[in-house]
KOLFIMI-432921 format. One record per atom (N, C-alpha, C): residue in three letters; chain; atom name; z, x, y. Coordinates in Angstrom, 1 decimal. Each point is the difference from the previous one (the first is absolute). Example, Ala and Ser with C-alpha at 12.3 -4.5 7.8 and 13.67 -1.06 7.14 Angstrom:
2
  residu  chaine  atome       w       u       v
     ALA       A      N     7.8    13.2    -5.7
     ALA       A     CA     0.0    -0.9     1.2
     ALA       A      C     0.0     0.9     1.2
     SER       A      N    -0.7    -0.4     1.1
     SER       A     CA     0.0     0.9     1.1
     SER       A      C     0.8    -0.8     1.1
***
This chain:
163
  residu  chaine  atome       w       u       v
     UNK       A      N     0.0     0.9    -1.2
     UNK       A     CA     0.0    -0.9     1.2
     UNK       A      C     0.0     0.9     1.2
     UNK       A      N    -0.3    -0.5     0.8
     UNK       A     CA    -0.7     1.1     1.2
     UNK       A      C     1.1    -1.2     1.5
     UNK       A      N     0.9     1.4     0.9
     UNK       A     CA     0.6    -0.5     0.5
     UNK       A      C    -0.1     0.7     1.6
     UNK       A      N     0.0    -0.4     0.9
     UNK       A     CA    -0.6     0.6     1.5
     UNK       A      C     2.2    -0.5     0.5
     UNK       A      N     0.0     1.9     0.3
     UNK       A     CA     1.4     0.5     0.5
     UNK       A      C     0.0    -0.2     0.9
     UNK       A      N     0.6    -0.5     1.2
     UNK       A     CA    -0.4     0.3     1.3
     UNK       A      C     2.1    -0.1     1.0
     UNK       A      N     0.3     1.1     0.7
     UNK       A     CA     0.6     0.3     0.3
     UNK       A      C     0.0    -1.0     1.3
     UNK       A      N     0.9    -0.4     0.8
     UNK       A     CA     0.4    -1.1     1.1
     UNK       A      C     0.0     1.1     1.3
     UNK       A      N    -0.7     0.3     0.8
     UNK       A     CA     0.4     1.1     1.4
     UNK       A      C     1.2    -0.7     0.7
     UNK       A      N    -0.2    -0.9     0.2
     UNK       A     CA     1.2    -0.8     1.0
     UNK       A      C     1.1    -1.0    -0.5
     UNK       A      N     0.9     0.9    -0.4
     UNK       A     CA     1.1    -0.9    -1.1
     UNK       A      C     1.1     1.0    -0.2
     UNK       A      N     1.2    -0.4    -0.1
     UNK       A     CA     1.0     1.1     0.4
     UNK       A      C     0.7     0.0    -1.7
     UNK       A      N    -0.5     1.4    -0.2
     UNK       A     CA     0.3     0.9    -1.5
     UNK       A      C    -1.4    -0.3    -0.9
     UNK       A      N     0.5     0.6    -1.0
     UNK       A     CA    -1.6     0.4    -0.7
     UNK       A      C    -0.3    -1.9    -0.5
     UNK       A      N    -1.0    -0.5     0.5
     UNK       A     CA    -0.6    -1.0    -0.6
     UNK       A      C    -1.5    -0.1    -0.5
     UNK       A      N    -0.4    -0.8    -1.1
     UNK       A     CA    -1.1     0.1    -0.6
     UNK       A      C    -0.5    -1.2    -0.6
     UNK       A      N    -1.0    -0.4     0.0
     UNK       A     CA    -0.9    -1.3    -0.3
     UNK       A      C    -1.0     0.6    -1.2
     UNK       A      N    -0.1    -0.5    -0.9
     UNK       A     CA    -0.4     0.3    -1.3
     UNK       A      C    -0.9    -1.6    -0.3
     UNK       A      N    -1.3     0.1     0.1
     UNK       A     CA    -1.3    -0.9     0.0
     UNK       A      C    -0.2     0.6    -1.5
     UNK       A      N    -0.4    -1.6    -0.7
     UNK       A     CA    -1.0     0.4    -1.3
     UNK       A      C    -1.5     0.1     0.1
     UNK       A      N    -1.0     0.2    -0.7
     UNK       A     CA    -1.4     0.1     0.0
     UNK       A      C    -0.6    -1.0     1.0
     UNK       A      N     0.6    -1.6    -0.2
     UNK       A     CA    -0.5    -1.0     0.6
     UNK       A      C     0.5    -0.2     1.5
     UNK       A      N     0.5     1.0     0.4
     UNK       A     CA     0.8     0.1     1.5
     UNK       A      C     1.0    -0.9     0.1
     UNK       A      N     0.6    -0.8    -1.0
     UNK       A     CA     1.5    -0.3     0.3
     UNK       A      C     1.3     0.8    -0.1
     UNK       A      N     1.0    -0.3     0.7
     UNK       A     CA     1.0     0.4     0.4
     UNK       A      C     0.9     0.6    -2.2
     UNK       A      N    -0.2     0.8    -0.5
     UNK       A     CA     1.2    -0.3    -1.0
     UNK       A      C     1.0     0.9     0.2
     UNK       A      N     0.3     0.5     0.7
     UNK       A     CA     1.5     1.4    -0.1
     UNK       A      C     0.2     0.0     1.6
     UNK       A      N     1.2     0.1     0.3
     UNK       A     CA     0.5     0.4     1.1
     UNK       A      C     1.1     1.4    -0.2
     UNK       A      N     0.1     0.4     1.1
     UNK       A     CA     1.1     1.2    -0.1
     UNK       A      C     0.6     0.2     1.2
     UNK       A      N     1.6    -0.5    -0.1
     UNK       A     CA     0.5    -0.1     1.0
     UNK       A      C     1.4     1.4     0.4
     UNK       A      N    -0.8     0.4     0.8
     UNK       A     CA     1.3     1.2     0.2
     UNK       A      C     1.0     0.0     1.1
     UNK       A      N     1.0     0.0    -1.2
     UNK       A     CA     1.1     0.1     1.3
     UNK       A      C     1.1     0.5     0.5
     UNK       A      N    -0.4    -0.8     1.1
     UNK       A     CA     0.4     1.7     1.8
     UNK       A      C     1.1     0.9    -0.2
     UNK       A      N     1.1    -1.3     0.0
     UNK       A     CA     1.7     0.3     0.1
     UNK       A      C     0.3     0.7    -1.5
     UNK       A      N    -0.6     1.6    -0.3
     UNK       A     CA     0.8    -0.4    -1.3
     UNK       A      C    -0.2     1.8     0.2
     UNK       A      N     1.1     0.8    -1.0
     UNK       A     CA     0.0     1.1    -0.3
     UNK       A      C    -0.9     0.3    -1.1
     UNK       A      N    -1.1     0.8     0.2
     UNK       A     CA    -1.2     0.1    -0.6
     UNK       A      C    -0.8    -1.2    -0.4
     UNK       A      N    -1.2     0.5    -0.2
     UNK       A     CA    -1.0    -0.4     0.2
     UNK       A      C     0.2    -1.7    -1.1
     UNK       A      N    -0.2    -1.3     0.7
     UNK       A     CA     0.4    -1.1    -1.2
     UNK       A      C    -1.2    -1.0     0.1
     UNK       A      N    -0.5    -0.2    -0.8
     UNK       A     CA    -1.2    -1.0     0.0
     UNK       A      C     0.0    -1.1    -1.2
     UNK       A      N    -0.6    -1.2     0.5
     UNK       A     CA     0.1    -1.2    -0.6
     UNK       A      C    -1.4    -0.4    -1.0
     UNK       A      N    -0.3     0.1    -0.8
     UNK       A     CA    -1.3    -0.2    -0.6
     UNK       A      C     0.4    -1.8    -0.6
     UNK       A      N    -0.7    -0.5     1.2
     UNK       A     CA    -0.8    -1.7    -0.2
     UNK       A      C    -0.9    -0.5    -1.1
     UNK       A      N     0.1    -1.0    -0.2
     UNK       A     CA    -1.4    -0.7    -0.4
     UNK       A      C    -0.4    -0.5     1.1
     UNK       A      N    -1.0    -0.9     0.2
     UNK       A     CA    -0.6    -0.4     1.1
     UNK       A      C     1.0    -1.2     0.6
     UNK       A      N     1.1    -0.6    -1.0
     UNK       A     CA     0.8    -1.1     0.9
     UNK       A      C     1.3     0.9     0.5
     UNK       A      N     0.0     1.0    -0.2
     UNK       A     CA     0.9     1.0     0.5
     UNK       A      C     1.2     0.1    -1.0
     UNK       A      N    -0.4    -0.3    -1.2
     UNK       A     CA     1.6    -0.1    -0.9
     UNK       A      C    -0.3     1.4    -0.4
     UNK       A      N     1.1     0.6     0.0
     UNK       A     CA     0.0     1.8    -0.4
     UNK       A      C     0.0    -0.1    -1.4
     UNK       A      N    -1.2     1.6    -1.0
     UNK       A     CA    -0.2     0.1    -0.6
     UNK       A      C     0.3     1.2    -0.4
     UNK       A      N     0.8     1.1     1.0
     UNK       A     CA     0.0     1.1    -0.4
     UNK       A      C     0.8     0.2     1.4
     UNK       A      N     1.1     1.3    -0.2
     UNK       A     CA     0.6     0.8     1.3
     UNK       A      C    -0.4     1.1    -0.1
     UNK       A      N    -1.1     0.9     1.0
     UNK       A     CA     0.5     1.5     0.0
     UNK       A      C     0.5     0.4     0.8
     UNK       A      N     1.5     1.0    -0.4
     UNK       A     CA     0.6     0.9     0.8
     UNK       A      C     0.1     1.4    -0.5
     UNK       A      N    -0.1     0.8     1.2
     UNK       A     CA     0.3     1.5     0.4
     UNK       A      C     0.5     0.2    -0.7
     UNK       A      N     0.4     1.1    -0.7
     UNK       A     CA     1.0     0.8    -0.8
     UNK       A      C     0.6     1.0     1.3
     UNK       A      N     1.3    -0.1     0.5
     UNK       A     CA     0.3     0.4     1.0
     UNK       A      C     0.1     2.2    -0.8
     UNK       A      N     0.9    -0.2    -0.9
     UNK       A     CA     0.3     1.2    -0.4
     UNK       A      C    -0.8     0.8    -1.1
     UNK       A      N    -1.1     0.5     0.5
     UNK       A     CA    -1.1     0.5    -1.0
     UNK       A      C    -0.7     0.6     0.1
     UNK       A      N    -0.7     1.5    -1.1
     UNK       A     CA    -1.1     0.9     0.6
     UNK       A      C    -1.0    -0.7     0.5
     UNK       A      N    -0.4     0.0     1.3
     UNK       A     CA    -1.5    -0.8     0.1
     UNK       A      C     0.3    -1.3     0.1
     UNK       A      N    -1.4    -0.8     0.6
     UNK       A     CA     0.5    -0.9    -0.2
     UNK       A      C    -0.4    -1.1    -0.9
     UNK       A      N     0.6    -0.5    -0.1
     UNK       A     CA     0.5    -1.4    -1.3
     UNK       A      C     0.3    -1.2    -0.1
     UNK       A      N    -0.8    -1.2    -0.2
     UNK       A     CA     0.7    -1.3     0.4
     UNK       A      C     0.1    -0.4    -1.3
     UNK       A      N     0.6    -1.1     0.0
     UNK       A     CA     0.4    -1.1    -1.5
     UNK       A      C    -0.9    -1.0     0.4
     UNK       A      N     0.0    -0.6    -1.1
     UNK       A     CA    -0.7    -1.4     0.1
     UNK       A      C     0.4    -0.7    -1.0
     UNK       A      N     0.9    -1.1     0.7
     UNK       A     CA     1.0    -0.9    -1.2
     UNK       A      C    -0.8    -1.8     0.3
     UNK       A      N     0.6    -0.2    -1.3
     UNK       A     CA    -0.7    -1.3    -0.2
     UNK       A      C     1.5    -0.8    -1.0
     UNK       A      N     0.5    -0.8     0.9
     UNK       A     CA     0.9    -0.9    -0.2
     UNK       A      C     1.4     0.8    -0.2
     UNK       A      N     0.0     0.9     1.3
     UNK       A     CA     1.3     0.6    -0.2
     UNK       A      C    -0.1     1.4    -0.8
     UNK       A      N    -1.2     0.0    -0.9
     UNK       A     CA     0.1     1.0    -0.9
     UNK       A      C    -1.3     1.5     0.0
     UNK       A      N     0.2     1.1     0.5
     UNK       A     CA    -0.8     0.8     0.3
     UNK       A      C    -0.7     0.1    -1.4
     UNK       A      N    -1.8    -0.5     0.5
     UNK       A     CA    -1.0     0.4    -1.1
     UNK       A      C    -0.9     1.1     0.2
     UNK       A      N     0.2     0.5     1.1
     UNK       A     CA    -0.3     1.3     0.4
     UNK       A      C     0.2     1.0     0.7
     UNK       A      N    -0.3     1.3     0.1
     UNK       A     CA     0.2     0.8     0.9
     UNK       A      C    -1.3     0.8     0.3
     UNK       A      N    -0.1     0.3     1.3
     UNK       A     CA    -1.2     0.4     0.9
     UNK       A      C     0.5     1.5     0.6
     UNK       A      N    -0.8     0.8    -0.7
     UNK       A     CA     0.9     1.4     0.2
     UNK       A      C    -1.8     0.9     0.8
     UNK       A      N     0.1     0.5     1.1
     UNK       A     CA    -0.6     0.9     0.0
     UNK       A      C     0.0     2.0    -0.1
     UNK       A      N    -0.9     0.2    -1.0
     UNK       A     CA     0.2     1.7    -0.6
     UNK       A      C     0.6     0.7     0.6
     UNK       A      N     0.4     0.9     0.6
     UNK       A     CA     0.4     0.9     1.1
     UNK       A      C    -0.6     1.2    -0.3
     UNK       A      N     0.0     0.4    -1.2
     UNK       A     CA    -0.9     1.4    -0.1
     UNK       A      C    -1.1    -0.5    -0.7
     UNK       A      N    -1.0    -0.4     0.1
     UNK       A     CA    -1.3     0.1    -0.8
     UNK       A      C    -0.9     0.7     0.6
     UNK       A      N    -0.7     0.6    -0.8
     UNK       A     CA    -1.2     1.0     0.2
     UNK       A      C    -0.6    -0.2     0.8
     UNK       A      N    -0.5     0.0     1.0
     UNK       A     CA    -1.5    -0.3     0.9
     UNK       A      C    -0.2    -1.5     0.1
     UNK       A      N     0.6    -0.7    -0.6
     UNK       A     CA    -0.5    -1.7     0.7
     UNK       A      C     1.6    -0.5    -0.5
     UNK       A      N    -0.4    -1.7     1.3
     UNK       A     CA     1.6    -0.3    -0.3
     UNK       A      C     0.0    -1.2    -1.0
     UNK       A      N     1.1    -0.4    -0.8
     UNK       A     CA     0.0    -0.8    -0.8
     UNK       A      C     1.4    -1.1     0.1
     UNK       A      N    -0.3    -1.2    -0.4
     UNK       A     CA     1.0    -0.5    -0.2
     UNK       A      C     0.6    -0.8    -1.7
     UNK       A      N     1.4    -0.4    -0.6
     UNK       A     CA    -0.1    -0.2    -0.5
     UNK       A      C     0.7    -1.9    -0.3
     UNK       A      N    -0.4    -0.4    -0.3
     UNK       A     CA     0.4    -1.3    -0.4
     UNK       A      C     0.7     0.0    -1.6
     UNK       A      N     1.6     0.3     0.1
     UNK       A     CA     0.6     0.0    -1.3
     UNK       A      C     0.4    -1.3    -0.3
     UNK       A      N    -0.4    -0.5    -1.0
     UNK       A     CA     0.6    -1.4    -0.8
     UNK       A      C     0.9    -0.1    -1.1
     UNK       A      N     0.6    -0.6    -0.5
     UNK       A     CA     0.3    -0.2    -1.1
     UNK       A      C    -0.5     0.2    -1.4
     UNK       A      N     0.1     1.2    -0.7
     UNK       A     CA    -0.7     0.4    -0.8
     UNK       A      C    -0.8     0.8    -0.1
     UNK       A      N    -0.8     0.2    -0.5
     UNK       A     CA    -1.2     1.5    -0.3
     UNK       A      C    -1.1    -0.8     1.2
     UNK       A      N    -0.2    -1.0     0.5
     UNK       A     CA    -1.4    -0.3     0.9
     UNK       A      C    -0.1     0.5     1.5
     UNK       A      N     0.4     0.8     0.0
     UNK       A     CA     0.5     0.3     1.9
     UNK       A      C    -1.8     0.3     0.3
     UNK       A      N     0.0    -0.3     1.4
     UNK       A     CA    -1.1     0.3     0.5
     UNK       A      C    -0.2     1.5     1.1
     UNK       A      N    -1.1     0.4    -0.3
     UNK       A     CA    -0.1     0.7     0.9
     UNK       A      C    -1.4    -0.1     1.2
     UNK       A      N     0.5     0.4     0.8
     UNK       A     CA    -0.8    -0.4     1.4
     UNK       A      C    -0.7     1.2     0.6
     UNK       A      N    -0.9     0.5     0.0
     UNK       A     CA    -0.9     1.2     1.0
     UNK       A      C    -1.3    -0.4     0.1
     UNK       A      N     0.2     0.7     1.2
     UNK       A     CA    -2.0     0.3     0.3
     UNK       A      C     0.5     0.5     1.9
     UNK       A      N    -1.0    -0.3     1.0
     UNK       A     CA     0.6     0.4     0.8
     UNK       A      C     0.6    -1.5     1.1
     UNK       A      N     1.2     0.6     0.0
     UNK       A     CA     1.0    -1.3     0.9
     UNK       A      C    -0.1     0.4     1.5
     UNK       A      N    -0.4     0.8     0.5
     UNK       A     CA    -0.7     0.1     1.6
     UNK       A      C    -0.7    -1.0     0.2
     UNK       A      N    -1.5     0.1    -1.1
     UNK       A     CA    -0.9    -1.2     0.5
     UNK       A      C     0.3    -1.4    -0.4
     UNK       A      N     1.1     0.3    -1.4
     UNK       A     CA     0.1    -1.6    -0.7
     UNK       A      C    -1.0    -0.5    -0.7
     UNK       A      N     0.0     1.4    -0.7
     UNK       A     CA    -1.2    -0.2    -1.1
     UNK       A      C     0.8     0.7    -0.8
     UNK       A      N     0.4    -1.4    -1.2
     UNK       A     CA     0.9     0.9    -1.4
     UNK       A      C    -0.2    -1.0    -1.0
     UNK       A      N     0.3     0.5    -1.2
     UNK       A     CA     0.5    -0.9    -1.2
     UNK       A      C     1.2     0.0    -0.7
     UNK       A      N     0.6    -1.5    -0.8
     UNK       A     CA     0.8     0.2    -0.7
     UNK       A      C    -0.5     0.0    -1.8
     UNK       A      N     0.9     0.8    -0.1
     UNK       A     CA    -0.5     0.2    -1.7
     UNK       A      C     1.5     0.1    -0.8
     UNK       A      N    -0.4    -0.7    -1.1
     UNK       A     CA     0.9     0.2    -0.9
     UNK       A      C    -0.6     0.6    -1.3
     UNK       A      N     0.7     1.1    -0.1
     UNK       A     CA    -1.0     1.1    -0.9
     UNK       A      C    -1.2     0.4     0.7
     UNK       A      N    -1.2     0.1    -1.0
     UNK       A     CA    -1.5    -0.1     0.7
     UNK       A      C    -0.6    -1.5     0.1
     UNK       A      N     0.8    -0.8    -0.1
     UNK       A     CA    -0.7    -1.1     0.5
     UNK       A      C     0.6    -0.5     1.4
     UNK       A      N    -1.2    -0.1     0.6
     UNK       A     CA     0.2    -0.7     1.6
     UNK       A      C     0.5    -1.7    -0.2
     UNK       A      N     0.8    -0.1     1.2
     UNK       A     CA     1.0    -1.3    -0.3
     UNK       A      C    -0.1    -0.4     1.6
     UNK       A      N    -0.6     0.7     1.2
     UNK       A     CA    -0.2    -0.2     1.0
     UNK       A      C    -0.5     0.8     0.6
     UNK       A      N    -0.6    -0.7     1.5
     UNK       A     CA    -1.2     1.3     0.7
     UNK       A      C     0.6    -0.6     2.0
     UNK       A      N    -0.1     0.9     0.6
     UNK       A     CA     0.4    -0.1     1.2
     UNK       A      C    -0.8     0.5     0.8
     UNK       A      N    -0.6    -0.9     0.9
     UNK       A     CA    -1.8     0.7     0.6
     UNK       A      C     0.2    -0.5     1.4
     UNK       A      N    -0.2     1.0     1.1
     UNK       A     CA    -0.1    -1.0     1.5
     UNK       A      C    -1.1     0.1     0.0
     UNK       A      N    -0.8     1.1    -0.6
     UNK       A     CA    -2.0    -0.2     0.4
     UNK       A      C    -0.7    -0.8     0.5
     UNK       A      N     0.9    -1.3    -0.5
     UNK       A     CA    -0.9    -1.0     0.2
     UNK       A      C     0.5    -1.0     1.8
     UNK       A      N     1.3     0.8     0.0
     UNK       A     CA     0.9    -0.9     1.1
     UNK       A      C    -0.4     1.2     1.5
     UNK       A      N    -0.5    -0.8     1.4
     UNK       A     CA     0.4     1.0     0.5
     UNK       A      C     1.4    -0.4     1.3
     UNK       A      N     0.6    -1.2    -0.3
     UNK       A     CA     0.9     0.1     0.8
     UNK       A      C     1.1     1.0    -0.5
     UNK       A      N     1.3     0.5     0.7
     UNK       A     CA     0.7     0.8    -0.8
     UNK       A      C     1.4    -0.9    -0.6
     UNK       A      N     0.3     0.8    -0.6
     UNK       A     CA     0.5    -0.4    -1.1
     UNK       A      C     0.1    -1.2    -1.0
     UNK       A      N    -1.3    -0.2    -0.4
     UNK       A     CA    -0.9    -0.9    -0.7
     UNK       A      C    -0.7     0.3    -1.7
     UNK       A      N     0.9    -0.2    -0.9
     UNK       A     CA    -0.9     0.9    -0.9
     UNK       A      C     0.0    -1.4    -1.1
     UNK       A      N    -0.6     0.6    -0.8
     UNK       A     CA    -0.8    -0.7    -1.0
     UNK       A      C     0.9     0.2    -1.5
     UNK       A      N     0.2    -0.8    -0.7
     UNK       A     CA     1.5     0.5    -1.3
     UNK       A      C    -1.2    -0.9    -0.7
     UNK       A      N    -0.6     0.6    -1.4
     UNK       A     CA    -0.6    -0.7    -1.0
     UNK       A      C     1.2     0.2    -1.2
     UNK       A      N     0.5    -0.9    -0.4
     UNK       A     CA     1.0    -0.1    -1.2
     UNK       A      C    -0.7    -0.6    -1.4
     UNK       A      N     0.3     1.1    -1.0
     UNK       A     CA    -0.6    -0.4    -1.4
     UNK       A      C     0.6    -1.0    -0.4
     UNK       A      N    -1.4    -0.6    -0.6
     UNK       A     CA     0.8    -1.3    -0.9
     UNK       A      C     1.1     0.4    -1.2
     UNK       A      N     0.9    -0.9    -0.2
     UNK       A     CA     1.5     0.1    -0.3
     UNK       A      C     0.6     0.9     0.6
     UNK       A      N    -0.1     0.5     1.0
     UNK       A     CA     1.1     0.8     0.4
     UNK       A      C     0.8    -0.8     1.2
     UNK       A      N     1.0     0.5     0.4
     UNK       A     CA     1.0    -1.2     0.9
     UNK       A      C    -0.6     0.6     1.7
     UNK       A      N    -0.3    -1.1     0.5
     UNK       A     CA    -0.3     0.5     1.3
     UNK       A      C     0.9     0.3     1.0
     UNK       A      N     1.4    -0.6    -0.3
     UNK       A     CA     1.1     0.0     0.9
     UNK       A      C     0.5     1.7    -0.3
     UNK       A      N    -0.4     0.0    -0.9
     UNK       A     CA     0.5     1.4     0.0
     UNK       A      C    -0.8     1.3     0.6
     UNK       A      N    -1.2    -0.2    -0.5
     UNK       A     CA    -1.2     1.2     0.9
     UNK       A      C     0.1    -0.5     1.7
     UNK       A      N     0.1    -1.0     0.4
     UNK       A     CA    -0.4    -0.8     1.1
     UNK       A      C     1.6     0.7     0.9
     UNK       A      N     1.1    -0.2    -1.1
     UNK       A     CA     1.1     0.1     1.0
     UNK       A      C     0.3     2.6     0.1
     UNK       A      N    -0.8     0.3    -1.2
     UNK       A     CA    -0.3     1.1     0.1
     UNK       A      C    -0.8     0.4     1.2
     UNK       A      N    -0.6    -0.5     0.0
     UNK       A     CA    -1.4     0.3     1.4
     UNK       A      C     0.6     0.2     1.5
     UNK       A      N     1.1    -1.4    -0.2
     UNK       A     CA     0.8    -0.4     1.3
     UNK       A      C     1.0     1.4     0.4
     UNK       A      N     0.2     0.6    -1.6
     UNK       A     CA     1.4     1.2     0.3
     UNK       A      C    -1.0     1.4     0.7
     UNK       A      N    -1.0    -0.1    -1.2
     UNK       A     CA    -0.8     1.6     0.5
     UNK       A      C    -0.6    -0.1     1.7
     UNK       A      N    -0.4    -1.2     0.2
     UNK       A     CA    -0.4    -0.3     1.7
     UNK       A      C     0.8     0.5     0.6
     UNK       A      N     1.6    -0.4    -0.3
     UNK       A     CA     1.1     0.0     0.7
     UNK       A      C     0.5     1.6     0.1
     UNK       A      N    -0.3     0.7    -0.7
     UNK       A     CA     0.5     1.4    -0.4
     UNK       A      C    -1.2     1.4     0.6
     UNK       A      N    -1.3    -1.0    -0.2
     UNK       A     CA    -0.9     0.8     0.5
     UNK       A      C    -0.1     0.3     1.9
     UNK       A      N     0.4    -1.4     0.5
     UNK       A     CA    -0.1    -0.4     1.5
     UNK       A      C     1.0     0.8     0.4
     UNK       A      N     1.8    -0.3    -0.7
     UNK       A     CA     0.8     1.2     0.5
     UNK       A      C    -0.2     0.8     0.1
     UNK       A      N    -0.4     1.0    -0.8
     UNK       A     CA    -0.5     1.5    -0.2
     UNK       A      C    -1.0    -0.1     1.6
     UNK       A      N    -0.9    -0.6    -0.2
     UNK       A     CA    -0.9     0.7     1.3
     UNK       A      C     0.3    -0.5     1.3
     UNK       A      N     0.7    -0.7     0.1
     UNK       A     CA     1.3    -0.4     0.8
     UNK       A      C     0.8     1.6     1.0
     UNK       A      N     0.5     0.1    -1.2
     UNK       A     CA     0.8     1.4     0.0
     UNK       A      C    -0.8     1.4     0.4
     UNK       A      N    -1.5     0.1    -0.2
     UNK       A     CA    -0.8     0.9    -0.3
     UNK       A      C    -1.3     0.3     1.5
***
């Protein structure tokens, strides 16, 4: 399923509107202001929360969770030493963790579990900024690639923030 990210410029803390193929509304992401590290709300389209990511305040690098009814189903860790390109990783429950590279300057990457691709993240096609494109494989969970996308945006923007 093919899903158009698109980041909010005028809205106070990280927010995000998440359109499916047919240009309706299905994901929101609501970030919020008042809080010690970074805390966001992942919506369905009537706004009932489907997911929390927060910051890992005490951590190499940085790191968010992403819990689903209270209960953390993931963790969003980026490399700190990898070789020549940057990577991130998406640990799950079990042997399936994903991993994420290609280059996150332009926002041209993939997720893969093993050698098989499970998602693709492309602005090529977008030229407003911070607009990208999330194609999610069939059976795989979109809340989860979709709310990954939302962390590496958020990790990549600090950094050149800082830079």
């Amino acid at each position: 399923m093919r899903y158009v990210l698109k980041q909010k410029l005028w809205s106070f803390g990280d927010d995000f509107l998440i359109r499916d193929a047919s240009g309706e509304t299905a994901f929101r992401v609501d970030g919020k202001v008042w809080s010690i590290g970074d805390k966001l709300e992942f919506q369905d389209a009537s706004g009932r929360e489907l997911a929390l990511i927060r910051q890992k305040l005490l951590s190499w690098g940085p790191t968010y969770r992403i819990e689903r009814g209270g209960r953390v189903v993931a963790e969003v860790r980026k490399h700190l030493f990898s070789f020549l390109r940057c990577r991130f990783t998406v640990d799950v429950e079990g042997p399936d963790d994903l991993e994420a590279s290609g280059s996150f300057l332009d926002m041209e990457y993939t997720f893969r579990r093993g050698n098989r691709v499970v998602g693709e993240v492309s602005k090529r096609w977008f030229s407003w900024a911070d607009t990208y494109g999330v194609d999610v494989a069939e059976g795989e969970d979109p809340v989860l690639i979709l709310a990954s996308t939302v962390v590496i945006d958020m990790v990549c923007h600090q950094e050149s923030r800082k830079g």
